[in-house]
C-alpha positions as CSV (number, residue, x, y, z in Angstrom):
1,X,-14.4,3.5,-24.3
2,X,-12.6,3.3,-21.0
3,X,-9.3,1.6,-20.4
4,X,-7.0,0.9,-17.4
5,X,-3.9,0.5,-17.2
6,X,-2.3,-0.9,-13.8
7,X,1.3,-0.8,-13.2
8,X,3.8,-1.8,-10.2
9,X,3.3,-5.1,-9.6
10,X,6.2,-7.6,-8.8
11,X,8.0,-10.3,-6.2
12,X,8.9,-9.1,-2.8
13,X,9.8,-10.7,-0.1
14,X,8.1,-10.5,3.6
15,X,8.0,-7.3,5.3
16,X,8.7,-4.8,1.8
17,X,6.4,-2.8,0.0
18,X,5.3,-2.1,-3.1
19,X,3.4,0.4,-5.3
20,X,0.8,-0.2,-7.4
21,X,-0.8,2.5,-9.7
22,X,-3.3,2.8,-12.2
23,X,-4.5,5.4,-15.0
24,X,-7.8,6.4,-16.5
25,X,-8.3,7.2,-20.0
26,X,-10.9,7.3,-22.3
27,X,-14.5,9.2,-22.0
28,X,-15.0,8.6,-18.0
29,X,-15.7,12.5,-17.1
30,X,-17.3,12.0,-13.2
31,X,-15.1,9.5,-11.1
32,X,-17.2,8.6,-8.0
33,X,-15.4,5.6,-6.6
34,X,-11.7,4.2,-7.2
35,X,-10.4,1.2,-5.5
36,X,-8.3,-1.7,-5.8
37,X,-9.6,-5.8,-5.2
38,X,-7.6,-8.5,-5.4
39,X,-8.0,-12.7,-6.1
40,X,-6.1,-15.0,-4.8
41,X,-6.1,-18.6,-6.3
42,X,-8.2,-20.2,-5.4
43,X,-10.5,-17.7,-3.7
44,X,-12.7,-15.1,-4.9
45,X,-12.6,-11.6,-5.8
46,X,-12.3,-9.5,-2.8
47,X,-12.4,-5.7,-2.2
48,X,-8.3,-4.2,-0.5
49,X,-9.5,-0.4,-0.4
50,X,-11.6,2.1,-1.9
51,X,-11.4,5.7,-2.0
52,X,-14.3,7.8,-3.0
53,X,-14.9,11.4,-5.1
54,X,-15.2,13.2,-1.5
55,X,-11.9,11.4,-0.2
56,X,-13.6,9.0,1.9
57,X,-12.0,5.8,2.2
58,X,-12.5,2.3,3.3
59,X,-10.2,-0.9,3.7
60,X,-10.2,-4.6,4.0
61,X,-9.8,-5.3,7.7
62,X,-6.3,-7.3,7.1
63,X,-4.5,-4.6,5.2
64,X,-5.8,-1.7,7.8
65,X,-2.3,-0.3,9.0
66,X,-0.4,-1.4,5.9
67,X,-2.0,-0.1,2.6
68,X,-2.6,3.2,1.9
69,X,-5.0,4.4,-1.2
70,X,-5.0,7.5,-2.8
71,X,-6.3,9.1,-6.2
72,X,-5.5,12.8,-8.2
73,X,-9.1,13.5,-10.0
74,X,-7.2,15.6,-12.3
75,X,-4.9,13.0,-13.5
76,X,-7.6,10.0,-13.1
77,X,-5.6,8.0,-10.9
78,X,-5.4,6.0,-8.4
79,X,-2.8,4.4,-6.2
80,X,-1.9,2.3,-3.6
81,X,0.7,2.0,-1.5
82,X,1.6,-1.6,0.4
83,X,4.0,-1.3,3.5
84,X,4.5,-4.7,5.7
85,X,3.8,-6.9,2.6
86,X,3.1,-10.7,4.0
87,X,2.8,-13.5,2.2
88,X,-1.0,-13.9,2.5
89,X,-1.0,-10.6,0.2
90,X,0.2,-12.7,-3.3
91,X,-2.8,-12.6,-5.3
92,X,-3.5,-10.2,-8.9
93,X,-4.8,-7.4,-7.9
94,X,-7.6,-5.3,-10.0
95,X,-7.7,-1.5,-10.3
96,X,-12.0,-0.5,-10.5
97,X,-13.2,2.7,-11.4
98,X,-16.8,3.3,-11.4
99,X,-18.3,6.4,-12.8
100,X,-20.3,8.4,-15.7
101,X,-19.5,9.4,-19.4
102,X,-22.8,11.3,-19.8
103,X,-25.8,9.3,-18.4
104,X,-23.8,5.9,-18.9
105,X,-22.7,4.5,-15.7
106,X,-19.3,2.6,-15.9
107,X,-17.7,0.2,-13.9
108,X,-14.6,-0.8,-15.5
109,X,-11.7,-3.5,-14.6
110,X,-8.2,-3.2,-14.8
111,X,-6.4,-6.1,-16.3
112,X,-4.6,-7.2,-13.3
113,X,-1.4,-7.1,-12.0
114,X,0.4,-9.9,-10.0
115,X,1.8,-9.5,-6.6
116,X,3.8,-12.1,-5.2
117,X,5.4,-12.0,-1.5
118,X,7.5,-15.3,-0.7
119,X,10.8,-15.4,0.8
């Protein structure tokens, strides 16, 4: 079994950043892609950034510039760094992880962590 565990969510105000992170455990042995979505209320699930096992990464058009993703395959995390926070940001954001143990493809879900920008 795989769990996540997401950490570094909070309430900021306009223009600070935050840090989100989240770890790995369990039997998940070949990481392929890491990223980070997020749900606003009322809206839908929607991708912020991904980062894949060759370092490759790609980013929702309105947090180009601002949010920076990274992971450490040794340590099975991954990160995410949010500079220029605006208030459109405030949504829970999910950690994904999508990889093997074995043959068995996962795709596994954080439990979410709330980000709230309002001045």
């Amino acid at each position: 079994q795989v769990q996540l565990v997401e950490s570094g969510g909070g309430s900021v105000q306009p223009g600070e950043s935050l840090r989100l992170s989240c770890a790995a455990s369990g039997s998940i042995f070949l990481i392929n892609a890491m990223g980070w979505y997020r749900q606003a209320p009322g809206k839908e699930r929607e991708l912020v950034a991904v980062i894949n096992s060759d370092g490759s990464t790609n980013y929702a058009d309105s947090v180009k510039g601002r949010f920076t993703i990274s992971r450490d395959n040794g340590k099975k995390t991954v990160a995410l760094q949010m500079n220029s926070l605006k208030p459109d940001d405030t949504a829970v954001y999910y950690c994904n992880v999508r990889g093997y143990s074995g043959y068995r493809y996962l795709d596994v879900w954080g439990q979410g962590t709330l980000v709230t920008v309002s001045s």
